[in-house]
C-alpha positions as a Markdown table, in Angstrom:
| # | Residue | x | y | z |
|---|---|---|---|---|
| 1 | Unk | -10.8 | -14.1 | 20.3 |
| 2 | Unk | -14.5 | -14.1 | 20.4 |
| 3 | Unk | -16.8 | -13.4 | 23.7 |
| 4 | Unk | -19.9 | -13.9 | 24.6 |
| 5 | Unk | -21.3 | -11.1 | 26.7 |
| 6 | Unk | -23.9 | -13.3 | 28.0 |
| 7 | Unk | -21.8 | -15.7 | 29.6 |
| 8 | Unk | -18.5 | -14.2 | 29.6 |
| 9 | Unk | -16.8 | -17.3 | 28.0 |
| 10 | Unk | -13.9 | -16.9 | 25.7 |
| 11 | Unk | -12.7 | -19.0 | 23.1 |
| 12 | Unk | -10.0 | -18.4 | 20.5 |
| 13 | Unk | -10.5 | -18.3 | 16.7 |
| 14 | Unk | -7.6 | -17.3 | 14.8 |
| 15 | Unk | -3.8 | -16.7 | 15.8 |
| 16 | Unk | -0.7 | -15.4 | 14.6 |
| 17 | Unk | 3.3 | -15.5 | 15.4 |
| 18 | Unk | 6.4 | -13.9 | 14.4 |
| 19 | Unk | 9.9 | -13.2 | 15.6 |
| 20 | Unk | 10.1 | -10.1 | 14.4 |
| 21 | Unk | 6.5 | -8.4 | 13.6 |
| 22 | Unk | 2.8 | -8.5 | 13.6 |
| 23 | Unk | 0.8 | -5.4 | 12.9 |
| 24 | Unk | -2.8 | -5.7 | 15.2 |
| 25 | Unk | -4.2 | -2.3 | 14.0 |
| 26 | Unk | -5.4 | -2.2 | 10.0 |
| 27 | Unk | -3.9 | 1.3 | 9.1 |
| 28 | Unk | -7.0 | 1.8 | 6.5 |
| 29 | Unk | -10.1 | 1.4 | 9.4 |
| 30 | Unk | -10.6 | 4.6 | 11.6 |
| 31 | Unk | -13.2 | 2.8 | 13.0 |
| 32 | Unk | -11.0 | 0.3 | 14.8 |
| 33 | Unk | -8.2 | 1.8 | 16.5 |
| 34 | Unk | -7.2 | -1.1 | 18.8 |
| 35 | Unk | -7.3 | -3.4 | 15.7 |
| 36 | Unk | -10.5 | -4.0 | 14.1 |
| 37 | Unk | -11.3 | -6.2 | 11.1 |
| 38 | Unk | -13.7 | -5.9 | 8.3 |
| 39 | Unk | -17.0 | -8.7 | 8.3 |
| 40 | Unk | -17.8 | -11.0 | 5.0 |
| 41 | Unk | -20.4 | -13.1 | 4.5 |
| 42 | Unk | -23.0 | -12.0 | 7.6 |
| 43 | Unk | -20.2 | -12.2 | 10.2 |
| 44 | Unk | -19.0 | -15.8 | 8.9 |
| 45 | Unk | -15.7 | -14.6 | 7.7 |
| 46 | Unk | -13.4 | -11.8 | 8.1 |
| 47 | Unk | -10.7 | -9.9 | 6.4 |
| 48 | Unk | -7.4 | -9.5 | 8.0 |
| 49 | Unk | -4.0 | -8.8 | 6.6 |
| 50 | Unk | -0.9 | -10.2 | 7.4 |
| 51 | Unk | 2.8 | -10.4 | 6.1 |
| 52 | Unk | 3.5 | -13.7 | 7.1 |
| 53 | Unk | 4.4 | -14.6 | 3.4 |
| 54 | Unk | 6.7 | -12.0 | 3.2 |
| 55 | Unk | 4.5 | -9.6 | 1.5 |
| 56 | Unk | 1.2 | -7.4 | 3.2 |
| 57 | Unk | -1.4 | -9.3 | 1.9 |
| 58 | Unk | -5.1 | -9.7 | 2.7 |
| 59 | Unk | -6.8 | -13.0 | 3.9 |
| 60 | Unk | -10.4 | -14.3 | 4.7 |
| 61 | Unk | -10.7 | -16.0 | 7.9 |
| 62 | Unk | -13.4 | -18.2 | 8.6 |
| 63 | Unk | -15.2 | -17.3 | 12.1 |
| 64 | Unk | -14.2 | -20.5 | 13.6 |
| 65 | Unk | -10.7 | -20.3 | 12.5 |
| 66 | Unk | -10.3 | -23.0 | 10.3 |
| 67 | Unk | -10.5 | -22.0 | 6.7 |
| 68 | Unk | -8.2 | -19.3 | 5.1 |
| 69 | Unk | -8.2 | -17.8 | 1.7 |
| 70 | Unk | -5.3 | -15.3 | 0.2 |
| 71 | Unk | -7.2 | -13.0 | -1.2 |
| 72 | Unk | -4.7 | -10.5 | -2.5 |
| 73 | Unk | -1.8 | -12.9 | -4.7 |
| 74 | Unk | 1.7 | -11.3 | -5.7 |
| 75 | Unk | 4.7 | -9.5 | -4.7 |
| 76 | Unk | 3.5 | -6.5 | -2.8 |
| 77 | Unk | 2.4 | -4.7 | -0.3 |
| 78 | Unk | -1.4 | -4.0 | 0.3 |
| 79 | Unk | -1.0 | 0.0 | 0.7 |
| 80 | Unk | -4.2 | 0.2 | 2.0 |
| 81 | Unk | -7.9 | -0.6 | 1.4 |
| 82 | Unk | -10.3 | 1.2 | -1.1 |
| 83 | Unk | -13.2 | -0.4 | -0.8 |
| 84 | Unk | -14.8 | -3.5 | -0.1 |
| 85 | Unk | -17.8 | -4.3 | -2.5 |
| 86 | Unk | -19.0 | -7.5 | -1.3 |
| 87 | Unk | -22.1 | -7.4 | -3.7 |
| 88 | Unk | -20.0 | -7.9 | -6.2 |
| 89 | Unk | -17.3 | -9.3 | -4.9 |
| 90 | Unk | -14.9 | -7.0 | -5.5 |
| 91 | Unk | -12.1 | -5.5 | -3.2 |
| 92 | Unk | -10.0 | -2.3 | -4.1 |
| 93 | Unk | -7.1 | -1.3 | -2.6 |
| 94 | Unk | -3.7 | 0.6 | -3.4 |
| 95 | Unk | -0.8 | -0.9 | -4.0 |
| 96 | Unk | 2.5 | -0.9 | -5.8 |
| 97 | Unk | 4.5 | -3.4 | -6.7 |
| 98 | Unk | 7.4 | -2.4 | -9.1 |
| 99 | Unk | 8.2 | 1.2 | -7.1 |
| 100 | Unk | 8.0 | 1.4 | -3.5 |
| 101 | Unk | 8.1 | 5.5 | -4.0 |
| 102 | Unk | 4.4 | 5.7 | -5.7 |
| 103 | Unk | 1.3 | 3.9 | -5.0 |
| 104 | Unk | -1.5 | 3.3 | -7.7 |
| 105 | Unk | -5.3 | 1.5 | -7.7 |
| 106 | Unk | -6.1 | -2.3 | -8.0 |
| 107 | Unk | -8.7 | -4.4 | -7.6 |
| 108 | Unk | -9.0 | -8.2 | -7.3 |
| 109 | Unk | -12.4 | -10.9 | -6.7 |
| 110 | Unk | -13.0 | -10.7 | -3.0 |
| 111 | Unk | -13.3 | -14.2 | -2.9 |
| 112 | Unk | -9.1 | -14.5 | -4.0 |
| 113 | Unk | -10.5 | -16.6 | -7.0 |
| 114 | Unk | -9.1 | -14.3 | -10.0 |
| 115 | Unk | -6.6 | -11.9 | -11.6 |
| 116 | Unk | -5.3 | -8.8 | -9.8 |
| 117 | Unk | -6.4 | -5.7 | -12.1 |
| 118 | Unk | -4.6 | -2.3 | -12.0 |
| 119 | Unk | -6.8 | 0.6 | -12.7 |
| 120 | Unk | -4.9 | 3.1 | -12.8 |
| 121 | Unk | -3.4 | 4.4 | -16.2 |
| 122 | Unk | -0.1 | 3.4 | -17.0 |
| 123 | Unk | 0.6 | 7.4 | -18.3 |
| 124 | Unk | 0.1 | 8.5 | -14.5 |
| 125 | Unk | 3.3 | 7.5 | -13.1 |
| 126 | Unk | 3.7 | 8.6 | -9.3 |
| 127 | Unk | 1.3 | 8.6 | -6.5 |
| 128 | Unk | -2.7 | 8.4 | -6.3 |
| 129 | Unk | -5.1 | 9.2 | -3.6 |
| 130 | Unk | -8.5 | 7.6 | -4.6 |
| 131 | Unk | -11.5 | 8.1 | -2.6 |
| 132 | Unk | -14.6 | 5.6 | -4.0 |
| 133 | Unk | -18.2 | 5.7 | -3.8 |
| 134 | Unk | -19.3 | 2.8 | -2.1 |
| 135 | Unk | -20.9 | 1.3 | -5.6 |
| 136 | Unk | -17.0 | 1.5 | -6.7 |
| 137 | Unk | -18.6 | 3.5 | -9.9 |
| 138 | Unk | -17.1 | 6.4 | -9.3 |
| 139 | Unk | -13.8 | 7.8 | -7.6 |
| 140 | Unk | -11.7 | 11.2 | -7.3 |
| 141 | Unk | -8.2 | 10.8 | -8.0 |
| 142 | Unk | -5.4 | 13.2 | -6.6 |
| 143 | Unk | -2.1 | 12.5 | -8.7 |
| 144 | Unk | 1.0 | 13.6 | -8.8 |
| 145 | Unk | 4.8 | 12.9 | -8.8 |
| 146 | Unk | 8.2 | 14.6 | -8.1 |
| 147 | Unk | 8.1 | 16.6 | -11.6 |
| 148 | Unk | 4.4 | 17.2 | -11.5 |
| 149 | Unk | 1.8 | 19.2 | -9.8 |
| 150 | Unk | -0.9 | 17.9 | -7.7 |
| 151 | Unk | -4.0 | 17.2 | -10.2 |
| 152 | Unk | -7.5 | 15.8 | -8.7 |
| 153 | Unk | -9.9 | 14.1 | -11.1 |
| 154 | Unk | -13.8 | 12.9 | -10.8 |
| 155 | Unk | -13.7 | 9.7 | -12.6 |
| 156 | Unk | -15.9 | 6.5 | -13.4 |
| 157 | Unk | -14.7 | 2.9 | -12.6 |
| 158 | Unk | -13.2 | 0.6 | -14.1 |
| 159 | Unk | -12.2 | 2.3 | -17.3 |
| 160 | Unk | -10.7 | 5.3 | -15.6 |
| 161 | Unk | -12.3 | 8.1 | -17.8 |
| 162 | Unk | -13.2 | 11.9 | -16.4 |
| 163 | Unk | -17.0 | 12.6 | -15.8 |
| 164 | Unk | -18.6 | 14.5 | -18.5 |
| 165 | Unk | -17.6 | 18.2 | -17.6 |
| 166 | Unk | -14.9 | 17.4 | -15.3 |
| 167 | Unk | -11.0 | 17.7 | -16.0 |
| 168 | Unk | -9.1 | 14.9 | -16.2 |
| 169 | Unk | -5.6 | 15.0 | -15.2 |
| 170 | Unk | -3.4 | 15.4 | -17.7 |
| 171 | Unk | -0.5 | 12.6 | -18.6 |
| 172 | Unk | 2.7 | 12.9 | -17.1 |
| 173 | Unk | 5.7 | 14.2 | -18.8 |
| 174 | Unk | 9.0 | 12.7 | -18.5 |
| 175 | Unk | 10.5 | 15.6 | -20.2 |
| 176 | Unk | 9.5 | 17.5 | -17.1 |
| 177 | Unk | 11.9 | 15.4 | -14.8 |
| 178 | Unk | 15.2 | 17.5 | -16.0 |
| 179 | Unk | 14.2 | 20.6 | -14.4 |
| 180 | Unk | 13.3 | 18.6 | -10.6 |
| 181 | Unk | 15.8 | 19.2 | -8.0 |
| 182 | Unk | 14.7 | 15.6 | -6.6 |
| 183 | Unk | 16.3 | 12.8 | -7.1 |
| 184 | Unk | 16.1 | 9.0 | -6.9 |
| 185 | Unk | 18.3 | 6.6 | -5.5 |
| 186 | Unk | 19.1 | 3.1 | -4.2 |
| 187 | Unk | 21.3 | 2.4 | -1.1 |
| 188 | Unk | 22.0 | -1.5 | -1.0 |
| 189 | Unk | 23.2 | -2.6 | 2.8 |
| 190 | Unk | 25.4 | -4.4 | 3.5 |
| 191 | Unk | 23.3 | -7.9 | 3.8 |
| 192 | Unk | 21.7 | -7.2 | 0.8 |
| 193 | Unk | 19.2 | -5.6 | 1.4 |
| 194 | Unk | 18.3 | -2.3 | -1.5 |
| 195 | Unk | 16.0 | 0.6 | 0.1 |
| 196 | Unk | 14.6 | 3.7 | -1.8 |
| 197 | Unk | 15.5 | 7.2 | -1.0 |
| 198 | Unk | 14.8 | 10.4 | -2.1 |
| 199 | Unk | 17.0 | 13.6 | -1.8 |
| 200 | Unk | 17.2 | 17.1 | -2.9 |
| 201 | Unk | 19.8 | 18.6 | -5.3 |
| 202 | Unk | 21.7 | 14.9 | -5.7 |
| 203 | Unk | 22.1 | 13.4 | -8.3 |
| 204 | Unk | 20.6 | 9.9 | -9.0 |
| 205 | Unk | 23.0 | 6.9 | -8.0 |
| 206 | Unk | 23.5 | 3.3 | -6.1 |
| 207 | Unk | 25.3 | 3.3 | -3.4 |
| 208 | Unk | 26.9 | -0.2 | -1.5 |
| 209 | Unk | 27.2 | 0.6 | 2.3 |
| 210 | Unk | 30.0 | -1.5 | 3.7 |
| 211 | Unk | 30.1 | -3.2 | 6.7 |
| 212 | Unk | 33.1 | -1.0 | 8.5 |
| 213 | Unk | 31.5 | 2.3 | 7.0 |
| 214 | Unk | 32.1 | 5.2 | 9.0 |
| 215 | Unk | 28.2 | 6.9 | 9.1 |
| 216 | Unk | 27.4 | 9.7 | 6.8 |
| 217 | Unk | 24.7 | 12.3 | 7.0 |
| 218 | Unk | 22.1 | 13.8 | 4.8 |
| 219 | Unk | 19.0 | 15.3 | 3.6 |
| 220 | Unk | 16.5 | 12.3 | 2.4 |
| 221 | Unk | 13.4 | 10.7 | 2.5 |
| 222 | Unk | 13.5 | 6.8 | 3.3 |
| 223 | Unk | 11.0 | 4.6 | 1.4 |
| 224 | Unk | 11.1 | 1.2 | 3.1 |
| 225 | Unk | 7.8 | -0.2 | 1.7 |
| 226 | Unk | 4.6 | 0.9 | 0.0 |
| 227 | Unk | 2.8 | -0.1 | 2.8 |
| 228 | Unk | 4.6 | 1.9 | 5.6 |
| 229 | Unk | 6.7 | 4.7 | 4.3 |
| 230 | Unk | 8.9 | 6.9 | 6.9 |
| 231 | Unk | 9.8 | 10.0 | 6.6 |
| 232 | Unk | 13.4 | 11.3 | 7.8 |
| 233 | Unk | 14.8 | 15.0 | 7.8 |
| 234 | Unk | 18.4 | 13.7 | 8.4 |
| 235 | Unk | 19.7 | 10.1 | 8.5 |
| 236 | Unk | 22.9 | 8.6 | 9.4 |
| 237 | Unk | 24.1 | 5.8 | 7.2 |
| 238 | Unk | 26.5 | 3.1 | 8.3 |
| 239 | Unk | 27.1 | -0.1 | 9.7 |
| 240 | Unk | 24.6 | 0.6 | 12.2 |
| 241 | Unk | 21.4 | 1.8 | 10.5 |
């Protein structure tokens, strides 16, 4: 809704409904806590995500509510946003769309016209925390997975490389996986629907919960989606959860 503060009248410019969810507060703004958005264009637009296509995506809303543009196209949740680099139309956020568990770099045209672009290297398997310069030049890079230590890089953008004189992080080794005591798996519900979990000293599998299961407890870490991950010390599995 937008007010003016000189006359107090209130008119509404964009709204949103859903039986089950809608998220008012963007995760990535600090500045915002009661749910802020992000201005385009002078204050003519703004960006706001939503998941009313089934995925977290990002969208530009026109001020007066009447044009809307995906900006963000796939299946997968926007993790959060990197940066916005409305000069040159660029938007980078996190994301990752083939393993809920990890979370990588992208960037896309601001304007939704264009190809999605991962930038992070395919030989870095696991999760990233990027923090950008606001040219989106330059970036450190903390990476790591289940089988390898924590490694932070200085690097320039888009190519990825390590600044002359830093250390870039090495590539991971999948070698290095047999001597984890973490392991993967899959539980699939019974309506369906297959969620990620992690657990220590088990050994990878799938599991089919049935309907009439009796619950069962344990030591994991639940994965739901990239873009809100939740964290369990012990779970109960069954008909009810």
């Amino acid at each position: 809704m937008m007010c003016s503060a000189k006359t107090g009248d209130v008119r509404l410019i964009y709204s949103e409904k859903d039986k089950a969810w809608i998220d008012v507060i963007s995760a990535w703004d600090d500045n915002y806590k009661m749910g802020g958005w992000d201005w385009l264009g002078k204050g003519s637009e703004f960006l706001w995500d939503s998941d009313k296509d089934g995925w977290r995506h990002l969208y530009r809303i026109s001020r007066d509510g009447k044009n809307e543009t995906l900006v963000t196209r796939g299946s997968y949740d926007v993790i959060e946003i990197s940066l916005i680099d409305e000069k040159n139309n660029l938007l980078y956020f996190m994301a990752s769309p083939e393993n809920a568990t990890q979370s990588y770099l992208y960037r896309c045209p601001l304007d939704g016209k264009g190809a999605t672009e991962r930038l992070t290297p395919v030989n870095q398997p696991g999760t990233h925390e990027y923090a950008l310069s606001p040219n989106g030049k330059f970036a450190s890079n903390m990476y790591s997975n289940y089988y390898t230590k924590a490694q932070q890089e200085w690097i320039t953008l888009p190519d990825h490389h390590a600044l002359n004189g830093s250390r870039p992080a090495g590539s991971a080794n999948p070698a290095d996986s047999a001597s984890s005591n973490i392991s993967f798996f899959k539980i699939v519900t019974a309506d369906g629907v297959s969620m990620e979990f992690v657990a220590l000293n088990a050994q990878a599998q799938e599991v089919v919960v049935p309907a009439d299961a009796q619950r069962a407890e344990g030591i994991v870490t639940i994965h739901a989606q990239p873009a809100a991950r939740e964290k369990h010390v012990q779970a109960e599995i069954g008909a009810s959860n």
